[in-house]
PyMOL Python script that loads the backbone (N, CA, C, O; Angstrom):
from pymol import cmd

cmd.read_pdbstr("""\
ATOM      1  N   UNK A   1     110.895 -35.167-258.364  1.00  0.00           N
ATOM      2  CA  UNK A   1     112.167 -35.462-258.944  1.00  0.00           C
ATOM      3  C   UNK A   1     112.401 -36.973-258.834  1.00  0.00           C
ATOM      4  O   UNK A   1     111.924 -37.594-257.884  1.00  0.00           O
ATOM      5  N   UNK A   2     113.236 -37.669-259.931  1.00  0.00           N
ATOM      6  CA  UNK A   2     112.984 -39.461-260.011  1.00  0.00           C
ATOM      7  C   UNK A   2     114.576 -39.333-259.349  1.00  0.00           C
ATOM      8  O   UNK A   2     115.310 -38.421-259.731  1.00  0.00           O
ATOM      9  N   UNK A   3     114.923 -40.090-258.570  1.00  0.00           N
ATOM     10  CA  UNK A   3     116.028 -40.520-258.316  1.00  0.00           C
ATOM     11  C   UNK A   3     116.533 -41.931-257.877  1.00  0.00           C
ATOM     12  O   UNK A   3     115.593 -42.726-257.880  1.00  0.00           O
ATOM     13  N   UNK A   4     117.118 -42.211-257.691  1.00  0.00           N
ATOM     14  CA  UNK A   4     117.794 -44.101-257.621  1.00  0.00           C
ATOM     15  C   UNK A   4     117.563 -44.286-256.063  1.00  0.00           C
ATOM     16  O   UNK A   4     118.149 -43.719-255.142  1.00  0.00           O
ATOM     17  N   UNK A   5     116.403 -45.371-256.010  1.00  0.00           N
ATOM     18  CA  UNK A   5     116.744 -46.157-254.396  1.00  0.00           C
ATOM     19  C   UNK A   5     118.443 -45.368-253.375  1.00  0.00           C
ATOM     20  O   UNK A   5     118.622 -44.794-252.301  1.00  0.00           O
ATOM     21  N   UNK A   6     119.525 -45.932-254.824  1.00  0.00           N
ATOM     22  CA  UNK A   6     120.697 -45.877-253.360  1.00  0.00           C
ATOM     23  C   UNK A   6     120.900 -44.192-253.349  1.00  0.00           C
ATOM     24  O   UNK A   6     121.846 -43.776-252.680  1.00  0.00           O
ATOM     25  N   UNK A   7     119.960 -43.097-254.140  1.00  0.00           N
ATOM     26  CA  UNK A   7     120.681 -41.873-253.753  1.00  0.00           C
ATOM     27  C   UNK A   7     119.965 -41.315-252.595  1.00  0.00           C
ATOM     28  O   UNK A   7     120.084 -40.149-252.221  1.00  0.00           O
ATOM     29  N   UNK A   8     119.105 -42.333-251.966  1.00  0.00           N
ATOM     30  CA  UNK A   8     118.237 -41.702-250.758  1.00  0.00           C
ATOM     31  C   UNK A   8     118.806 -42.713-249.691  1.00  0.00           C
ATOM     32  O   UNK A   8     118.700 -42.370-248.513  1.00  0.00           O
ATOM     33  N   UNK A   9     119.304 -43.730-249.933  1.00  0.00           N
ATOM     34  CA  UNK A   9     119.579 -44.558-248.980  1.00  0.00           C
ATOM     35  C   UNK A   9     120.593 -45.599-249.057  1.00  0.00           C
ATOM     36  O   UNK A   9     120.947 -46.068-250.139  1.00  0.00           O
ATOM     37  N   UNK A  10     121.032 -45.945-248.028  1.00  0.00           N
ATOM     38  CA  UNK A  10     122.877 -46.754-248.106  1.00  0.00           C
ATOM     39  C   UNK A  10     122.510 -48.264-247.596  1.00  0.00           C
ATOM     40  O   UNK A  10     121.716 -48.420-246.668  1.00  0.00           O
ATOM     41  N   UNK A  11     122.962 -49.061-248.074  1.00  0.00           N
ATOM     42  CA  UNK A  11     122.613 -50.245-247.808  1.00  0.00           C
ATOM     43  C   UNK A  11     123.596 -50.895-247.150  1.00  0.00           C
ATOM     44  O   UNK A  11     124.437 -51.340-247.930  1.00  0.00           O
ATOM     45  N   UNK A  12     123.897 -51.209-245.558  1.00  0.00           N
ATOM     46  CA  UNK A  12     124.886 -52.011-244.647  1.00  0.00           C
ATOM     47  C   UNK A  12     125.025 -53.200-245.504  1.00  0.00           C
ATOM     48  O   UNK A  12     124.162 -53.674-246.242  1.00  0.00           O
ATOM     49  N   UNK A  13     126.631 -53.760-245.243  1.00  0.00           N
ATOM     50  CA  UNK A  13     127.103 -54.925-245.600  1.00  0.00           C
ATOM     51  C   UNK A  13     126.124 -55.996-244.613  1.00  0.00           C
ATOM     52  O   UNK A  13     126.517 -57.162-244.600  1.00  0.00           O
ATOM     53  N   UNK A  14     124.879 -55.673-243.790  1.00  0.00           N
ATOM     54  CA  UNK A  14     124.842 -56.618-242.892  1.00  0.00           C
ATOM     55  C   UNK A  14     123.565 -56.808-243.372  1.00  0.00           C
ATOM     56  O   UNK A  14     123.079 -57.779-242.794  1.00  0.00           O
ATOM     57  N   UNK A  15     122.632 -56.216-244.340  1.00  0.00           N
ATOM     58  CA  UNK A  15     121.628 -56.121-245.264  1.00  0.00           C
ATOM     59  C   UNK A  15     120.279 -54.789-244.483  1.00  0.00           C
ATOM     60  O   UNK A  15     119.078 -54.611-244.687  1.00  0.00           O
ATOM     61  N   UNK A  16     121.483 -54.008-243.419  1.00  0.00           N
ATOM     62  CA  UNK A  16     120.223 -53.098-242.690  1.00  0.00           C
ATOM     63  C   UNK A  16     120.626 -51.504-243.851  1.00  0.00           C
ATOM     64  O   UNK A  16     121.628 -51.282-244.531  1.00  0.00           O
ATOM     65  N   UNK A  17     119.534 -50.783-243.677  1.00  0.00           N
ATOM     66  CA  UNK A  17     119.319 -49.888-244.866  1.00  0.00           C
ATOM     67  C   UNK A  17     119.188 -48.670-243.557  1.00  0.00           C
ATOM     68  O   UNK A  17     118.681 -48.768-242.440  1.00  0.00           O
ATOM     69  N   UNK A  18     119.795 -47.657-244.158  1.00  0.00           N
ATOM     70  CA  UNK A  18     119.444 -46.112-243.641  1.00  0.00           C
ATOM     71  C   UNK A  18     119.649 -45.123-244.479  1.00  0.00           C
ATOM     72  O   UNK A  18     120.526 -45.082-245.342  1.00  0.00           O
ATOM     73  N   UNK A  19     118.543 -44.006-244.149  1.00  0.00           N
ATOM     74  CA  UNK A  19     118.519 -42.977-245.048  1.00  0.00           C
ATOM     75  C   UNK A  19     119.945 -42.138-245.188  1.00  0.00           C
ATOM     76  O   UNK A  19     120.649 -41.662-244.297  1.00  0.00           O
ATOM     77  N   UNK A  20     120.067 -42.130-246.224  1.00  0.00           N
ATOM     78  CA  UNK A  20     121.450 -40.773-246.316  1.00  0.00           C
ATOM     79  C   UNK A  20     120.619 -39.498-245.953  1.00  0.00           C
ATOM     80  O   UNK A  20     121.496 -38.668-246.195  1.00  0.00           O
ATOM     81  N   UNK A  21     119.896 -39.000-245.677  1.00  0.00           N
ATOM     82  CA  UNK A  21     118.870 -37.727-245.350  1.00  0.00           C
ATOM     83  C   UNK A  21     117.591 -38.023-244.517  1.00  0.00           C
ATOM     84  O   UNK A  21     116.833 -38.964-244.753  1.00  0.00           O
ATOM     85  N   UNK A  22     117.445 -37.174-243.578  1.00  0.00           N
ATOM     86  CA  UNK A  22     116.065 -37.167-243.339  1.00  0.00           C
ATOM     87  C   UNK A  22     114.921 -37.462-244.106  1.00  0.00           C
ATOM     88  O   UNK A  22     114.554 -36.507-244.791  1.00  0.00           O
ATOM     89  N   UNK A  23     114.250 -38.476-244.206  1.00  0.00           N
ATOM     90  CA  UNK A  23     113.125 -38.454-244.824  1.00  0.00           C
ATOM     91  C   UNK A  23     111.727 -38.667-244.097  1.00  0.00           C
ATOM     92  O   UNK A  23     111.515 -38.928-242.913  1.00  0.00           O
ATOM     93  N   UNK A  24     110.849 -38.484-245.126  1.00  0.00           N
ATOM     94  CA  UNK A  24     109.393 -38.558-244.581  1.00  0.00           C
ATOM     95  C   UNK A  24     108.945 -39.655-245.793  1.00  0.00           C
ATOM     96  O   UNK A  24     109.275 -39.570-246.976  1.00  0.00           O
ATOM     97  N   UNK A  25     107.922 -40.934-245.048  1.00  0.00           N
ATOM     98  CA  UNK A  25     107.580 -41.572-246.302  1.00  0.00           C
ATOM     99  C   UNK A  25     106.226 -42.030-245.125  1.00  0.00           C
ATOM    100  O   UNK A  25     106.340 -42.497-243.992  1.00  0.00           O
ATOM    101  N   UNK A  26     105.034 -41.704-245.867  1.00  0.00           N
ATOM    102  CA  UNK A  26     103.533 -42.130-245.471  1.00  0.00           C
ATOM    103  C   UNK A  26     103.433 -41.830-244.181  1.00  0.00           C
ATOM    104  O   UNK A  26     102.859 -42.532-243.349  1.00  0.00           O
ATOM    105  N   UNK A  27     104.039 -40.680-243.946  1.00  0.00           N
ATOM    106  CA  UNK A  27     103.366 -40.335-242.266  1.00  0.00           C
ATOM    107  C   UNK A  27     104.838 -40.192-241.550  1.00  0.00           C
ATOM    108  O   UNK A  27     105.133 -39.374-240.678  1.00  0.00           O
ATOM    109  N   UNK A  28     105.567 -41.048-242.051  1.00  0.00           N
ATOM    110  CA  UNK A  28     106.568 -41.820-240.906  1.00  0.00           C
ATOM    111  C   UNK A  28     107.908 -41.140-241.148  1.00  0.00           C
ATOM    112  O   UNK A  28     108.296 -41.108-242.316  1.00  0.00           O
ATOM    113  N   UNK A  29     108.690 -40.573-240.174  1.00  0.00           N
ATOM    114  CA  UNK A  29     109.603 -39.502-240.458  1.00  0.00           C
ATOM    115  C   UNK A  29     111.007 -40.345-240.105  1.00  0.00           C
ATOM    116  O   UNK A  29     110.975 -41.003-239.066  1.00  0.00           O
ATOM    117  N   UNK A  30     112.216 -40.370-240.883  1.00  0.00           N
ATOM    118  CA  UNK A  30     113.036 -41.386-240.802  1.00  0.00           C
ATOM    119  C   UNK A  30     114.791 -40.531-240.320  1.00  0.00           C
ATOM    120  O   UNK A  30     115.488 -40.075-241.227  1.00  0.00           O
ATOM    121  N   UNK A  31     115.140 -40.469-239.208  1.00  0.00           N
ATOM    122  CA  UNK A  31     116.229 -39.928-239.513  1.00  0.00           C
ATOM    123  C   UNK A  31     117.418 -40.145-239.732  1.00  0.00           C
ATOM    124  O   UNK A  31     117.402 -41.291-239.284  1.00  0.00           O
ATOM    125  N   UNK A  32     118.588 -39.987-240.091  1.00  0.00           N
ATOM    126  CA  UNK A  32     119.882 -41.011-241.004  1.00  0.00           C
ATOM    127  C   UNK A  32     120.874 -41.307-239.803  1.00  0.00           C
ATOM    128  O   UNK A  32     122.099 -41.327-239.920  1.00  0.00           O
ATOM    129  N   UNK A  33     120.161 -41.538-238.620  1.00  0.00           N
ATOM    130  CA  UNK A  33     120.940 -42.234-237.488  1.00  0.00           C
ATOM    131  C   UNK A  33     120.061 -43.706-237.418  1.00  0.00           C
ATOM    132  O   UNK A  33     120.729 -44.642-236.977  1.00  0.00           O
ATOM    133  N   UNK A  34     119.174 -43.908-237.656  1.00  0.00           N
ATOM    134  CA  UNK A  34     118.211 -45.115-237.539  1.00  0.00           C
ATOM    135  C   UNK A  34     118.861 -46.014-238.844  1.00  0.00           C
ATOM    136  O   UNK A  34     119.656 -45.701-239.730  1.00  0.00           O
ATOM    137  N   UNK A  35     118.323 -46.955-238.611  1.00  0.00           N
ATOM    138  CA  UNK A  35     118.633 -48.271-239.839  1.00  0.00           C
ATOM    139  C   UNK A  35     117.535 -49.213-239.338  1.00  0.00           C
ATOM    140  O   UNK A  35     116.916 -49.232-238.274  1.00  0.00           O
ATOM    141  N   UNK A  36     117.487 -49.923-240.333  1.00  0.00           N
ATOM    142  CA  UNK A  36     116.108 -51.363-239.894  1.00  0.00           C
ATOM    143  C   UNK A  36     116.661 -51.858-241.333  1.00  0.00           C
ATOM    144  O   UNK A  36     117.239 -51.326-242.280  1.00  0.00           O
ATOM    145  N   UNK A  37     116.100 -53.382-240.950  1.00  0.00           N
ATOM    146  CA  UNK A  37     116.250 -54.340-241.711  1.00  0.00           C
ATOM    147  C   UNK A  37     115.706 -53.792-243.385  1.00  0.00           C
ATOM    148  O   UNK A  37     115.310 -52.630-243.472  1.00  0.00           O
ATOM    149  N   UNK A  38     115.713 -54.683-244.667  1.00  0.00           N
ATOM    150  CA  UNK A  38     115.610 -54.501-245.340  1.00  0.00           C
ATOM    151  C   UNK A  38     113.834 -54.674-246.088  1.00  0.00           C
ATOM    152  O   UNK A  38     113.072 -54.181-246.920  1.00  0.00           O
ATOM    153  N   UNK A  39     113.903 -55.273-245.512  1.00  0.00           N
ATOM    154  CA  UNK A  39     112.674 -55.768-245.507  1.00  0.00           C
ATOM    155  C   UNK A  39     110.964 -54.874-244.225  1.00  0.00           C
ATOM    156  O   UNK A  39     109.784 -55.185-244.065  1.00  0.00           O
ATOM    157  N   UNK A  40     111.696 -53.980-243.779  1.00  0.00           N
ATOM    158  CA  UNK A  40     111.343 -53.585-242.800  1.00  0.00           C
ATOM    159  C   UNK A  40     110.155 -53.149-243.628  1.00  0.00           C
ATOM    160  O   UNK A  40     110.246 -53.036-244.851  1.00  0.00           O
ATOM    161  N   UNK A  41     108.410 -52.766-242.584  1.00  0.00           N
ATOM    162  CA  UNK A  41     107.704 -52.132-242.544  1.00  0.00           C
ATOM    163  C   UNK A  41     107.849 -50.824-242.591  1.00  0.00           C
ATOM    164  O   UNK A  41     108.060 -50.515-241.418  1.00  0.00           O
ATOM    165  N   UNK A  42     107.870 -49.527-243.459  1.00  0.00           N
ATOM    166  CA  UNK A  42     107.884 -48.046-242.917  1.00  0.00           C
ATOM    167  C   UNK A  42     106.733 -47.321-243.584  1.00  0.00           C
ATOM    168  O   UNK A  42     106.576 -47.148-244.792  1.00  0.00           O
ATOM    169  N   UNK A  43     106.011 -46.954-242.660  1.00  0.00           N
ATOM    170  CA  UNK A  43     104.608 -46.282-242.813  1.00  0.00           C
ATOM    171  C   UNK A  43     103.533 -46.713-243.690  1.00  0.00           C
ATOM    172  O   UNK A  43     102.635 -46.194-244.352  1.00  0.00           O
ATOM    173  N   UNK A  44     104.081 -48.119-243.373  1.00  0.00           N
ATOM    174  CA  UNK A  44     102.992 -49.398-243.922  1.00  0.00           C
ATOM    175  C   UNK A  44     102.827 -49.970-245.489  1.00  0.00           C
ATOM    176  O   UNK A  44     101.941 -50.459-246.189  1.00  0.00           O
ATOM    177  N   UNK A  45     104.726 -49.474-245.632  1.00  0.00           N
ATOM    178  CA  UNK A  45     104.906 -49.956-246.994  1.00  0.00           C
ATOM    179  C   UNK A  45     106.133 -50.980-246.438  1.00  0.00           C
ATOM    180  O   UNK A  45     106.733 -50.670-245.408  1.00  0.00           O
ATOM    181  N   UNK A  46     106.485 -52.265-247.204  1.00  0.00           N
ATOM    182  CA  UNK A  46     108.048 -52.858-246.958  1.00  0.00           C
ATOM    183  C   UNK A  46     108.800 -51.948-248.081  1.00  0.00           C
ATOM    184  O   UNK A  46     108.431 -51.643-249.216  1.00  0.00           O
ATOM    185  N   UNK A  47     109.941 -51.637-247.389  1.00  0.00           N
ATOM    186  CA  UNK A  47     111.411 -51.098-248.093  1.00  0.00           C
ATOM    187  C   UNK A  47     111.704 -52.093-249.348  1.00  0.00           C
ATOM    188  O   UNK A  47     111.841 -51.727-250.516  1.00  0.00           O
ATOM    189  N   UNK A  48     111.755 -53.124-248.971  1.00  0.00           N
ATOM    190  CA  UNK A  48     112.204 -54.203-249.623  1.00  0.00           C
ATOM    191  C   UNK A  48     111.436 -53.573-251.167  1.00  0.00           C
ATOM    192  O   UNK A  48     111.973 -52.756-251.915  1.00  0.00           O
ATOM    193  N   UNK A  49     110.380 -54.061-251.324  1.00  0.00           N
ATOM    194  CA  UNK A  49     109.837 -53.581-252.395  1.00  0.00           C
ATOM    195  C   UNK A  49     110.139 -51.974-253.154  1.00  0.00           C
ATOM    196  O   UNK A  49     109.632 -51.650-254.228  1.00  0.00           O
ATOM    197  N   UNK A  50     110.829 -51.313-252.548  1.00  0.00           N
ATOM    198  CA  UNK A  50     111.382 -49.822-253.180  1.00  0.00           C
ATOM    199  C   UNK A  50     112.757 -50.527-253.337  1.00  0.00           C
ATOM    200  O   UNK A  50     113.456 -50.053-254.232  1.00  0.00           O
ATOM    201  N   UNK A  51     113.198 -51.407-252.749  1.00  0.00           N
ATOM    202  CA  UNK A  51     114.910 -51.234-253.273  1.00  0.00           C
ATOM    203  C   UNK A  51     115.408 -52.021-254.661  1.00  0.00           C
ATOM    204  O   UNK A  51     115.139 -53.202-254.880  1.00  0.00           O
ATOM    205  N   UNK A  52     116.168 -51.181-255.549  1.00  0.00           N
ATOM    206  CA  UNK A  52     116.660 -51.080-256.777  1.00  0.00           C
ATOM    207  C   UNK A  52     115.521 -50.288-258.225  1.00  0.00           C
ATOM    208  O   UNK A  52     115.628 -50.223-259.450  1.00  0.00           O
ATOM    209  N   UNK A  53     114.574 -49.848-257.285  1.00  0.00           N
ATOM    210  CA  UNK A  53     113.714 -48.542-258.253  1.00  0.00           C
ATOM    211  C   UNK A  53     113.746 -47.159-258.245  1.00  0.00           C
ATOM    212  O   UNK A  53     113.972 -46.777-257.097  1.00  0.00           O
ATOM    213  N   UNK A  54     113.660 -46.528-258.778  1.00  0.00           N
ATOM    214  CA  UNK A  54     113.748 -44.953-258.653  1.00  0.00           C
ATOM    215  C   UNK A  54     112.340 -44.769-258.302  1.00  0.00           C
ATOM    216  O   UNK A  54     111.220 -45.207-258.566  1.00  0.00           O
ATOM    217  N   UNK A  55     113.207 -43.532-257.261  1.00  0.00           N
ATOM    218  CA  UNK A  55     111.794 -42.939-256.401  1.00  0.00           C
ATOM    219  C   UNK A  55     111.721 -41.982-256.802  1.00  0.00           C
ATOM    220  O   UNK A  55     112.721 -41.558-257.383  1.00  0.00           O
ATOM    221  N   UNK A  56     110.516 -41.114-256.719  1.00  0.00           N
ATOM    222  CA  UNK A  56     109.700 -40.069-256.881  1.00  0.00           C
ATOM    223  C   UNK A  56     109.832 -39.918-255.643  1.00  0.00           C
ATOM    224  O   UNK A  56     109.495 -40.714-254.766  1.00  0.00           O
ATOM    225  N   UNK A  57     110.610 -38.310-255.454  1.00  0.00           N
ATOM    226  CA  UNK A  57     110.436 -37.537-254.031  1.00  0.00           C
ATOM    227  C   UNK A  57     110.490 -35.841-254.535  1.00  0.00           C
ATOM    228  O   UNK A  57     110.833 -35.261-255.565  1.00  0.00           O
ATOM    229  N   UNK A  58     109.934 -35.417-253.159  1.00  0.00           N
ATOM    230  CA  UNK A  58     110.287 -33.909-253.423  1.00  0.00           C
ATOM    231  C   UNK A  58     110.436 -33.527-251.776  1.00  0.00           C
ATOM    232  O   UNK A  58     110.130 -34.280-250.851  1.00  0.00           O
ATOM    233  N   UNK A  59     110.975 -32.191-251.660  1.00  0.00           N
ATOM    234  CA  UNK A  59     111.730 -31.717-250.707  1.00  0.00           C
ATOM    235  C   UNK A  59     111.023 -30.968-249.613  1.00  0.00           C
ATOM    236  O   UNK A  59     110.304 -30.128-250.155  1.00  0.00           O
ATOM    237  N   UNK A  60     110.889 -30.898-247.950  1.00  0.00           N
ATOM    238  CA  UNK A  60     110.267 -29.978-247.797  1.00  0.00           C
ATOM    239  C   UNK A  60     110.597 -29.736-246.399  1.00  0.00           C
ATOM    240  O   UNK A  60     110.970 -30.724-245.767  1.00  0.00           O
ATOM    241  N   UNK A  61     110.539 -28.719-245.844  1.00  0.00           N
ATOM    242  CA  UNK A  61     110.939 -28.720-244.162  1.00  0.00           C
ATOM    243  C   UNK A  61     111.989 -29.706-243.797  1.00  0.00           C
ATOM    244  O   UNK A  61     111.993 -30.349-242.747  1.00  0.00           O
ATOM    245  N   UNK A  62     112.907 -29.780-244.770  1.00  0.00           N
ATOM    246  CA  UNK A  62     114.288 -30.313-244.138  1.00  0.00           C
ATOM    247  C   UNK A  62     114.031 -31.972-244.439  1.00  0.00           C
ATOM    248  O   UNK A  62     114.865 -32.735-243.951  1.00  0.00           O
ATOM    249  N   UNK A  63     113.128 -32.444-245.069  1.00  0.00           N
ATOM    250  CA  UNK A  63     113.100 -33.610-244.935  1.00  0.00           C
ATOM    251  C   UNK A  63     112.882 -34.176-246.851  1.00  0.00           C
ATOM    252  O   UNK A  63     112.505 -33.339-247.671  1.00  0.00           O
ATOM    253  N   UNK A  64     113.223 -35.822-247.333  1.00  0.00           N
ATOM    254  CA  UNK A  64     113.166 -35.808-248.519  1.00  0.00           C
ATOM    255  C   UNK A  64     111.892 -36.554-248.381  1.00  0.00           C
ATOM    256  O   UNK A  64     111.935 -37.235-247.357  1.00  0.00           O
ATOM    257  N   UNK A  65     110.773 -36.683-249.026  1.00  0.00           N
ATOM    258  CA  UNK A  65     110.032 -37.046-248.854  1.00  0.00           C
ATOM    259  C   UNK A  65     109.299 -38.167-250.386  1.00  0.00           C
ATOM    260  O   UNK A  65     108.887 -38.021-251.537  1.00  0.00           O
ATOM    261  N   UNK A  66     109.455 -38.885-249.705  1.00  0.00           N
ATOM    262  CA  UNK A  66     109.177 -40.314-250.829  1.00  0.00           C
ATOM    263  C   UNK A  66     107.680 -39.795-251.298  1.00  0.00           C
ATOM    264  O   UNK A  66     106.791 -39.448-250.521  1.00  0.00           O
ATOM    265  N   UNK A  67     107.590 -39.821-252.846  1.00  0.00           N
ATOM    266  CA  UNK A  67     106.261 -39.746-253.064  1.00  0.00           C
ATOM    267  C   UNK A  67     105.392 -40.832-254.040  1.00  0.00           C
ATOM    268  O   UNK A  67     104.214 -40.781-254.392  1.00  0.00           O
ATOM    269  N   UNK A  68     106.306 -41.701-254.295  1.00  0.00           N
ATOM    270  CA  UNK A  68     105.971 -43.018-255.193  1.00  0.00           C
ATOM    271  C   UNK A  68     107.529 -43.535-255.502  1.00  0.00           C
ATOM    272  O   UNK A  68     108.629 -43.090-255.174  1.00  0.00           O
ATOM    273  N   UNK A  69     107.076 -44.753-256.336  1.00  0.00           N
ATOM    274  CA  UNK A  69     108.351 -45.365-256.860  1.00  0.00           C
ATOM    275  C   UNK A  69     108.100 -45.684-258.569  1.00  0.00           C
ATOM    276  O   UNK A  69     107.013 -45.482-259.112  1.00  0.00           O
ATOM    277  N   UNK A  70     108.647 -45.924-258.894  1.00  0.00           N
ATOM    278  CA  UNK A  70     109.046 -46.555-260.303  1.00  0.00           C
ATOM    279  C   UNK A  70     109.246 -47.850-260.721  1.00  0.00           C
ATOM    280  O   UNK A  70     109.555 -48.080-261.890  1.00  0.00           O
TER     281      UNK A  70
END
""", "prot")
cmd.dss("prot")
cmd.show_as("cartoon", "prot")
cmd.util.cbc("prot")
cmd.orient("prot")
């Protein structure tokens, strides 16, 4: 399913990013109490580069799981 960077994730006025949902992206399991910078490393991709593209995810054991971007 394609959906928008911000419908998986909220972006702090302070430029730190956290998931609105549990997710899973390349191994690395993210839960929507955590935040990291924008630019952050997660499972050996930077965020930075996913934010303002639609992602390709699908759903599974409670978690949303990034499967490419756009």
């Amino acid at each position: 399913m394609r959906v928008p960077f911000s419908a998986i994730f909220n972006i702090q006025g302070n430029g730190t990013v956290s998931p609105r949902t549990p997710i899973e992206f390349n191994g690395a399991q993210l839960a929507t109490d955590e935040s990291f910078s924008e630019d952050a490393s997660v499972g050996g991709t930077n965020l930075g580069t996913l934010k303002g593209h639609d992602l390709e995810v699908s759903e599974a054991n409670g978690f949303i799981s990034i499967d490419g971007h756009y």
